[in-house]
C-alpha positions as CSV (number, residue, x, y, z in Angstrom):
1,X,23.3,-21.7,-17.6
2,X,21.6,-20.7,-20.9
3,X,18.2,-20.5,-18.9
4,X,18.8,-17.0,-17.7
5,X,18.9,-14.0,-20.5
6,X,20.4,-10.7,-20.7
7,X,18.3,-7.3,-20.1
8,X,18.6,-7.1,-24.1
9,X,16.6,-10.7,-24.4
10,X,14.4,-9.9,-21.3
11,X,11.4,-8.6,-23.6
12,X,10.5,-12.2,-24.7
13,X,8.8,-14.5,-22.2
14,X,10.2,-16.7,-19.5
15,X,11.1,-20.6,-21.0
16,X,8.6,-22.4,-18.8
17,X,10.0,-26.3,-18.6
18,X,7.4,-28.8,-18.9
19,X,6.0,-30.6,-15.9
20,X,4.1,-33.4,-14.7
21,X,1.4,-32.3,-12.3
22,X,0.0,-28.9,-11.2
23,X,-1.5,-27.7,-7.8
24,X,-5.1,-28.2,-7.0
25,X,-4.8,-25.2,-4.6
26,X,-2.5,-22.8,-2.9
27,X,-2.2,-24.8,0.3
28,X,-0.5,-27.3,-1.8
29,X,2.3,-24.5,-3.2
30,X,3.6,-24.3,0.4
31,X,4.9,-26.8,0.8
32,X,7.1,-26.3,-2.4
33,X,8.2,-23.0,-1.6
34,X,9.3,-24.0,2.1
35,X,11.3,-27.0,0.4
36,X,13.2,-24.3,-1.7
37,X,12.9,-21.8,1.1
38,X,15.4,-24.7,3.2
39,X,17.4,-25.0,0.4
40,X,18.4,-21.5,0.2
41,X,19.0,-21.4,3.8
42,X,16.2,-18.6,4.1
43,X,14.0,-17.8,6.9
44,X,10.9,-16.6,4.9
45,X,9.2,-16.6,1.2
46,X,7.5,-14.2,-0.3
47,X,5.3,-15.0,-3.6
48,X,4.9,-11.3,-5.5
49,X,3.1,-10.2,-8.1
50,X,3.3,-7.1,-10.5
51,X,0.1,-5.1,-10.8
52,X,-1.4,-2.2,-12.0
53,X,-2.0,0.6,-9.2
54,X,-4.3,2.9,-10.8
55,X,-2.2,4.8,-12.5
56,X,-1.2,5.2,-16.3
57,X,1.5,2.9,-16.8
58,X,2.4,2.5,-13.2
59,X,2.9,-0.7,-11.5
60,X,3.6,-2.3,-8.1
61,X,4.2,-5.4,-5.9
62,X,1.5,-7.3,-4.7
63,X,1.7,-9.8,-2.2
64,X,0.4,-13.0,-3.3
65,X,1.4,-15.5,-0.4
66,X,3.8,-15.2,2.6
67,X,4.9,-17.0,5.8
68,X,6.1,-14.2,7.5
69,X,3.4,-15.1,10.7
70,X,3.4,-12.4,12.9
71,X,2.6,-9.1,11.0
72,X,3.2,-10.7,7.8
73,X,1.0,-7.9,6.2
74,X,3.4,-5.1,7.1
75,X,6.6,-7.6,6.8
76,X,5.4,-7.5,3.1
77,X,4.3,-3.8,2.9
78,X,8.3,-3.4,3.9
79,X,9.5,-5.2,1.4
80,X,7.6,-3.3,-1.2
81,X,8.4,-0.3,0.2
82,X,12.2,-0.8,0.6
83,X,12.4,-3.2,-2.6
84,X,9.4,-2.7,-5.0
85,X,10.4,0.2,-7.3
86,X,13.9,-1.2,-8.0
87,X,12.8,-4.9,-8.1
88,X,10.4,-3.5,-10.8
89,X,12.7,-1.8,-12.7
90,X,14.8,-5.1,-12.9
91,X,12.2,-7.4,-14.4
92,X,11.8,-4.9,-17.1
93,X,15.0,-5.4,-18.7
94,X,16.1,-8.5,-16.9
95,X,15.7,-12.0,-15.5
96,X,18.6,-12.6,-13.3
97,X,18.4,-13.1,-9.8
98,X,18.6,-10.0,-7.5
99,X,20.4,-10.1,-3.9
100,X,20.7,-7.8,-1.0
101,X,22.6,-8.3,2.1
102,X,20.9,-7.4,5.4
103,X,21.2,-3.4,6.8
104,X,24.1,-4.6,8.7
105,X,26.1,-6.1,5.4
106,X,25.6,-9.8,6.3
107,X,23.4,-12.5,5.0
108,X,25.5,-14.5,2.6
109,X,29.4,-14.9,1.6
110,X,30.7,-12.7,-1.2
111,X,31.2,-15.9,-3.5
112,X,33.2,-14.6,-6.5
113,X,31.1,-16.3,-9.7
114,X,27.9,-14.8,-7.9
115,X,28.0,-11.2,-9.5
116,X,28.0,-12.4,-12.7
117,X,24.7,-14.0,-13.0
118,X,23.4,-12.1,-10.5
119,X,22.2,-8.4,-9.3
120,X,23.3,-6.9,-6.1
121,X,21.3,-4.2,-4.7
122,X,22.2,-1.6,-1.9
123,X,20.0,-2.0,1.5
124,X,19.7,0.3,4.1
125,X,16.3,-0.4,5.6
126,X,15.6,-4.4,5.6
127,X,17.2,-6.4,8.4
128,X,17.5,-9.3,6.5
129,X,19.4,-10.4,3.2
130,X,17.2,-11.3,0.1
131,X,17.0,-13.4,-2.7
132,X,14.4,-12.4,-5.5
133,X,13.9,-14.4,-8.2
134,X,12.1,-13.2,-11.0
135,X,9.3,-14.7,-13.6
136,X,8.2,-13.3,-16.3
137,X,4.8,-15.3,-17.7
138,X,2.9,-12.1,-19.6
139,X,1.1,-9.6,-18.3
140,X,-0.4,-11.1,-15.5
141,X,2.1,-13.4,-14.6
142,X,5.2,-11.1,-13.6
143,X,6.5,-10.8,-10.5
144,X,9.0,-12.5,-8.0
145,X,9.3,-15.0,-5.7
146,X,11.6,-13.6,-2.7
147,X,13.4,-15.6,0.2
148,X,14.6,-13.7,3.1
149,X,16.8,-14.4,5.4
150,X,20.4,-14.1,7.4
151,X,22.1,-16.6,6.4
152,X,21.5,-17.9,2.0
153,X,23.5,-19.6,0.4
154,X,24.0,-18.6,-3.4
155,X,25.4,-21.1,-5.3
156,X,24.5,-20.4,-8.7
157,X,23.7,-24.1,-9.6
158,X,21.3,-24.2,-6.6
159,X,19.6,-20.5,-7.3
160,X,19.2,-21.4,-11.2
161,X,17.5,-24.8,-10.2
162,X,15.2,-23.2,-7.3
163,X,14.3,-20.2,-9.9
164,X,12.9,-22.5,-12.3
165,X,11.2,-24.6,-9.8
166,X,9.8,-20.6,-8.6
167,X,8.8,-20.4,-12.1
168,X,6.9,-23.5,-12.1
169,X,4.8,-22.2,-9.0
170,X,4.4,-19.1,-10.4
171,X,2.7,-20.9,-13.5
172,X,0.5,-23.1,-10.8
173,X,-0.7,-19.8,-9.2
174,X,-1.9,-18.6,-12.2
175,X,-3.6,-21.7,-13.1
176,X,-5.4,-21.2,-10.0
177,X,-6.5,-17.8,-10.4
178,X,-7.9,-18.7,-13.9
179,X,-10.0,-22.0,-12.3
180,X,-11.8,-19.6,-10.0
181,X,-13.8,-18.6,-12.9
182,X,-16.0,-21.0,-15.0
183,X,-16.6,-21.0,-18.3
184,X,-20.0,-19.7,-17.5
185,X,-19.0,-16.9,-15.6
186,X,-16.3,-15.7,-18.0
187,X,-16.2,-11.9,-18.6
188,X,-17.8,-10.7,-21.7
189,X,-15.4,-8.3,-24.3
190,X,-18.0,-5.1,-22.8
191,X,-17.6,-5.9,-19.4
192,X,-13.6,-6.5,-19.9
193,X,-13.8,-2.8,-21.3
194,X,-15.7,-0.8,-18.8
195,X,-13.3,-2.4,-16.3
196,X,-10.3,-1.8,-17.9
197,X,-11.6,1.4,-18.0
198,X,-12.9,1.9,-15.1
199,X,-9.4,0.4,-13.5
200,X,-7.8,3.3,-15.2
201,X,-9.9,6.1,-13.1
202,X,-12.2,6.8,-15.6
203,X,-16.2,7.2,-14.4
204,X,-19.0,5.9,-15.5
205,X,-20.2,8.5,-17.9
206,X,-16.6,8.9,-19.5
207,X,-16.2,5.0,-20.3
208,X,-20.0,6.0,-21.9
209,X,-18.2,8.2,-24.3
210,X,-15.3,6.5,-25.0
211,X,-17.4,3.0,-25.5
212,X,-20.3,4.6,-27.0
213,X,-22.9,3.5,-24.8
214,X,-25.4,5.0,-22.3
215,X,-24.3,5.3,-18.9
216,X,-27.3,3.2,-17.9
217,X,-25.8,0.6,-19.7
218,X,-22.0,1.0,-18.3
219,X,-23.2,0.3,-15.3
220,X,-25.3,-2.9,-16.1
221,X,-21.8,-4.0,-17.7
222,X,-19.8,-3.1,-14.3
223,X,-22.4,-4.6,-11.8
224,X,-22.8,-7.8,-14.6
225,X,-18.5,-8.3,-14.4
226,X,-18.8,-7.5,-10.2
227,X,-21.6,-10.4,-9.9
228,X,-19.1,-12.7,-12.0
229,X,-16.2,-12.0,-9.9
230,X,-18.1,-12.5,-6.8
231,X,-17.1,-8.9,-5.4
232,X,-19.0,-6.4,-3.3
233,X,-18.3,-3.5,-5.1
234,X,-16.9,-2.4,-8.2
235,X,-13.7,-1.3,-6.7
236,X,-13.2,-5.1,-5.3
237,X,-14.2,-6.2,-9.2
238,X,-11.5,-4.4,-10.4
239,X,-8.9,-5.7,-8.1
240,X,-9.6,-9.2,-8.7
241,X,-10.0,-8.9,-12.7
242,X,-6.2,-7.2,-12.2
243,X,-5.3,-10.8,-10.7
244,X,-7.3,-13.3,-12.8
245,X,-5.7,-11.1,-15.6
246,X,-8.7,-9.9,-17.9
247,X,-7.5,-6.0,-16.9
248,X,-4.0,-4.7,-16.5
């Protein structure tokens, strides 16, 4: 059980345990997750990622991959809504698994060992129980991977092996992002820092101050990094940098 840490541990890094193979794309993670998503005796995974929403110091939930089907994009933007501040919270001062019951108190049995190695939260708005288990891989790795569902079972011997098989997707996914980019379309240090800067709000002629270059050539650096990142505009360039991890 010494794989999970307390919320005064929970600043160091997630023990990532050492694998044989790695995805060679995210069709192949699917299958993984619905293998643990049976296990669980869940309805529906959710892959989500912590990012930076434009604000100083202010992060949310960002859905990475679902199989919700039918209005899977405002399944997930329920979730967030009804989940995302609190799950947030949690993986800054913990890695234990978080549970909810459905809105009508069902979704799992009350086993008695459960509470200790894991974190119940109230629910008043999701129809469905929840299991989120976190992963924390740095900066651009943090975030959950969440099975819904009305009827989990929580054995702590099962959760702690499917949270490090999680963890071990999680790690895939970013190894993923960071292939999407070749070595010869890498982000230079400038263009790194006018989008980090231009992620934080700031315009073109105030990341010219603070940088100490012209304005003209701000914007050679932000349409350079956008051509790199294949995006149509700099606002697109920002969001994927956020995922690939050069910004925050």
């Amino acid at each position: 059980m010494g794989y999970y840490k307390d919320s005064e541990a929970a600043s160091t890094e997630q023990v990532i345990p050492a694998r044989a193979g790695t995805a060679s794309s995210r069709s192949d993670l699917f299958p993984k997750l619905v293998a643990i998503q049976r296990i669980l005796g869940a309805k529906n995974f959710v892959v989500v990622r912590a990012v930076a929403s434009g604000f100083p110091n202010k992060r949310k939930l960002f859905c990475e991959l679902e199989n919700w089907g039918i209005n899977a994009s405002d399944q997930s933007a329920r979730l967030v809504q009804a989940m995302g501040e609190r799950l947030l919270e949690h993986l800054e001062r913990s890695l234990l698994p978080v549970t909810w019951k459905s809105d009508n108190g069902s979704g799992f049995a009350d086993i008695p060992d459960v509470p200790a190695l894991m974190v119940r939260l109230a629910n008043d708005d999701l129809s469905y129980a929840g299991l989120a288990l976190p992963v924390r891989l740095g900066t651009i790795g943090n975030g959950f991977v969440v099975f819904c569902g009305g009827n989990l079972l929580l054995d702590n011997e099962i959760v702690l092996e499917q949270h490090i098989k999680c963890t071990e997707i999680m790690v895939d996914l970013l190894a993923l992002d960071e292939r999407r980019v070749t070595p010869a379309e890498s982000l230079s240090e400038r263009e790194v820092a006018c989008l980090q800067l231009a992620g934080d709000g700031r315009i073109s002629e105030e990341i010219a101050v603070k940088l100490g270059l012209s304005v003209h050539t701000v914007n050679a650096y932000l349409g350079s990094a956008t051509i790199k990142l294949d995006s149509v505009n700099r606002i697109q360039a920002i969001a994927k940098a956020i995922r690939m991890g050069y910004i925050h």
